[in-house]
C-alpha positions, 0 to 999 in steps of 0.5 A: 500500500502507497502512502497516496493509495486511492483506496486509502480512506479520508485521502482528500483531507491528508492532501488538504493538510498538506495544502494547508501546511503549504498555505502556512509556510508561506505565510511564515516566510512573507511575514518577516519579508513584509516586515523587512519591506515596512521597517526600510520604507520606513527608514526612507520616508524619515531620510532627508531625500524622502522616496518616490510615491510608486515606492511607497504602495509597492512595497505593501505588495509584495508577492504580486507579480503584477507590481513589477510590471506597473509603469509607477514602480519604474517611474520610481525607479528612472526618477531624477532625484535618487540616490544609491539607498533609494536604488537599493530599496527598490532593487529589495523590493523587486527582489522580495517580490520575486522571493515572495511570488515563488515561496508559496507555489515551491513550497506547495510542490515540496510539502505534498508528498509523491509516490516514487 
């Protein structure tokens, strides 16, 4: 008997705890990178130079893949008036999306166990 058999009873609750697994780990992970993305827009908003508008909402959303492609966040990044910190925030920003973006579907393949 297989670990994924069909015949095993209550099988769709086992795959919906693992999803459910899936689903928190997460979370668990883009709860520290949202914290990380507050507490530098933060940081920035109290510098002197201050941060471009598109800056400011995108770094509420991160894992959305449709944030990166959104003329506001580039319009921030191609501004007249940055410095290299304002360059480093959003560089962190697109690569704290990209992270957050493939957490949670990795995460979904890896917890779901296979039959080998």
């Amino acid at each position: 008997m297989y670990f994924l058999d069909i015949t095993k009873p209550n099988i769709n609750s086992t795959l919906n705890t693992f999803q459910f697994v899936a689903t928190l780990h997460g979370i668990t992970i883009g709860i520290p990178m949202g914290a990380m993305a507050v507490y530098h827009l933060q940081h920035e908003l109290c510098a002197a130079d201050g941060l471009p508008f598109g800056y400011v909402l995108s770094s509420f959303q991160l894992g959305s893949w449709q944030m990166l492609f959104k003329p506001r966040f580039w319009k921030a990044a191609l501004a007249k008036p940055n410095t290299a910190r304002t360059y480093f925030f959003g560089a962190g920003i697109f690569v704290l999306t990209v992270i957050q973006a493939l957490v949670a579907p990795s995460s979904a393949i890896l917890v779901v166990p296979q039959l080998d």
